[in-house]
DONUMI-745421 format. One record per residue (C-alpha): x, y, z. Coordinates in steps of 0.5 Angstrom, whole numbers, plus 500, padded with zeros to 3 digits. Example, Ala and Ser with C-alpha at 12.3 -4.5 7.8 and 13.67 -1.06 7.14 Angstrom:
BEGIN
525491516/527498514/
// end
This chain:
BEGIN
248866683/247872679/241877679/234875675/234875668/230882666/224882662/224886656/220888649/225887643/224894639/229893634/234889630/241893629/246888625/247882630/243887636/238887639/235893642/231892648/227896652/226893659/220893664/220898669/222905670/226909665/230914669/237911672/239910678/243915681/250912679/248909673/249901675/243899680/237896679/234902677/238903671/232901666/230903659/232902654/239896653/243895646/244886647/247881644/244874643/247868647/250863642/244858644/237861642/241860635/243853636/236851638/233854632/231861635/229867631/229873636/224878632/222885633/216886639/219879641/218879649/225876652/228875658/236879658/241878663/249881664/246887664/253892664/248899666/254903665/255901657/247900657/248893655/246886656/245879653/238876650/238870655/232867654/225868649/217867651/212865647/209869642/201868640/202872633/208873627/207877621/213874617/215879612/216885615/218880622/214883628/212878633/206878638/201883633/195885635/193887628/196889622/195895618/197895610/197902608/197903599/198910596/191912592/196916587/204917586/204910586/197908584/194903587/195896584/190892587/194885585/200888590/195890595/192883596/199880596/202885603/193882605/194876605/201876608/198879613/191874614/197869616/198873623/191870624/190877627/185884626/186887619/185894616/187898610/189905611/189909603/194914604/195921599/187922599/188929597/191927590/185924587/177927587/173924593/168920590/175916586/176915594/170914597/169909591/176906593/174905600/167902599/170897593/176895599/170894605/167890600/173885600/172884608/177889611/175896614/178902611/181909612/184914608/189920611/192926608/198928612/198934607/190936609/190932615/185928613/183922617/189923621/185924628/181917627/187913626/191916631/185914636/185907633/193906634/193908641/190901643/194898647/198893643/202891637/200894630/204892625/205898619/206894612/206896604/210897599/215903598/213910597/205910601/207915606/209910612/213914615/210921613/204917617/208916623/211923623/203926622/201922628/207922632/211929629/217928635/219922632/223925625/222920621/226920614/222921608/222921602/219922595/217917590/222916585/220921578/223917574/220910575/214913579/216908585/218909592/225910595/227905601/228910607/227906612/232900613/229896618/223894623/222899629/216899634/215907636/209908642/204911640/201911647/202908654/202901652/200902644/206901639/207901632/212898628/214902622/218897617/222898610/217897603/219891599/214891593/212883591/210879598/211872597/205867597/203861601/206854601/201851600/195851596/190850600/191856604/190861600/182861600/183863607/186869606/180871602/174874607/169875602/171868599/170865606/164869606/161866601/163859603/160860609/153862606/154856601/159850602/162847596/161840595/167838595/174839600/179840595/175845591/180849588/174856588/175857580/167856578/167849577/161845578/159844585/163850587/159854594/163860591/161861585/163866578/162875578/166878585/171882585/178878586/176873583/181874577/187876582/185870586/186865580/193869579/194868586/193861585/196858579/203861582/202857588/200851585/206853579/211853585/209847589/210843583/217845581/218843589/215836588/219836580/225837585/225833590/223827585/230829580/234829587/232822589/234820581/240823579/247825581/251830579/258829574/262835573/258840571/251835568/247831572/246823570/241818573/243813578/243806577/239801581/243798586/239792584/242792577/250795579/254789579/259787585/266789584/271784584/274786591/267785594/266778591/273775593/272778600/265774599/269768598/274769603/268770609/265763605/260768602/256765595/259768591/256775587/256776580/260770577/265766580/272768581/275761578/273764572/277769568/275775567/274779560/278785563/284780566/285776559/284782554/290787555/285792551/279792556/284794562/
// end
């Protein structure tokens, strides 16, 4: 039997790679092949975690073996339980999430920003909000924007990494051991932020596009960074438009100040769908209530398009390049082999009798 499998942290994901720093001591052994050739391993994936379903994510906690310490590289052999997943951007076992937004360049769209929280409440973990490029706008329009976000149930920060506002009390929040996943769209200032707290780890940067005043992609894919012993961060590519829940009835519970309100007065019924209807706990006048309700409407307009599909592909088939309803097979009539093979076996016979002539065998025009 060969050597114990190693236990491991999948710190990033590099084309069908994953990049795992090992449990252990970082120094190598004297001749670079013992068990203390530890630190970091470029790893495949064993064709098996694939077939059983498995999807290796960054912060995974996996098990590698094949370990070649030469080449620094091994195989992902085995995958543990996560306890948490932030969907989009893909990091397993966090332990809290932060959504950054720029105050200025790009503004702060407060319809986005609820979009990457309630991504973010999926994980079920801690939530914060940091406001990046305070040093752009007056401080009472900062101070009004912080104020108006803790009103929406999140604790909130807002940092310059030009003035260095903010910085120091971040830095201190994210030495916490464990996981924090850092989301937003492009151009809020991530990895500037990273490169404020942690200046060795020279982050690529770059600015917000002049001419569509949008962020430009400079990182490519979902890396965990220390940030202290046991406190890492996950920096990740901005995307602009997160996607929302399947299911309608979920939504509610991404909202905190609508969950505050709901355990204050309940509604009277289960399904309520929280627009101000009569018997509604939550009531009309709070802040997100208009985004809540565009929230909704395009997740309910989504899951009826599925249901309409799912119904259209029990009922139809497709014939070159249109769709034609099926015939219930009740009404379909048997073929001609079909009934003589019935009278063969002593079957009644189906849909006439052969003995009789058929229209299509007495006229040549019906052939």
């Amino acid at each position: 039997m060969g050597p114990e499998p190693l236990p491991g942290r999948v710190v990033a994901l590099q084309a069908n790679y994953c990049l795992v720093s090992l449990d252990g001591p970082a120094e190598p052994g004297s001749d670079g092949s013992g068990p203390g050739g530890y630190g970091r391993l470029l790893c495949t994936r064993r064709t098996r975690l694939d077939k059983s379903g498995l999807q290796v994510c960054v912060g995974d906690r996996v098990l590698v073996a094949a370990v070649d310490w030469r080449a620094r590289r091994g195989a992902v052999v085995g995958l543990e339980p996560r306890h948490s997943l932030l969907q989009r951007p893909a990091v397993a076992n966090v332990n809290r999430v932060v959504v950054m937004a720029a105050l200025a360049e790009p503004a702060l769209d407060p319809l986005q920003l609820t979009r990457f929280l309630i991504t973010a409440e999926t994980t079920g973990q801690p939530v914060q909000v940091v406001l990046s490029k305070a040093d752009l706008l007056p401080a009472a329009q900062v101070l009004a924007w912080c104020r108006r976000l803790e009103g929406w149930g999140y604790a909130t920060a807002a940092v310059s990494t030009r003035s260095g506002k903010g910085l120091e009390a971040l830095r201190r929040q994210l030495a916490a051991p464990g996981i924090a996943a850092l989301c937003g769209p492009s151009g809020v200032g991530k990895s500037s932020l990273l490169n404020a707290l942690a200046p060795a780890l020279e982050l690529r940067v770059a600015a917000v596009s002049g001419r569509l005043r949008r962020g430009r992609h400079t990182t490519r894919h979902v890396e965990l960074f220390p940030m202290a012993p046991g406190a890492l961060v996950a920096d990740s590519p901005g995307f602009n438009t997160p996607a929302l829940p399947a299911d309608p009835q979920t939504l509610a519970a991404a909202f905190p100040e609508l969950l505050a309100r709901l355990r204050v007065s309940p509604c009277r019924f289960a399904d309520c769908r929280h627009q101000g209807d009569p018997g509604c706990g939550v009531g009309v006048g709070w802040d997100r209530q208009g985004i809540y309700g565009r929230c909704l409407e395009e997740v309910e307009a989504a899951a009826a398009a599925r249901c309409r599909g799912r119904q259209g592909d029990r009922g139809l088939r497709q014939r070159g390049d249109r769709l034609e309803p099926l015939l219930d097979p009740q009404l379909r009539r048997s073929s001609r082999s079909t009934r003589r093979q019935g009278l063969e076996q002593g079957l009644p016979a189906l849909d006439g009798d052969l003995s009789s002539p058929d229209p299509e065998d007495s006229d040549p025009d019906l052939r």
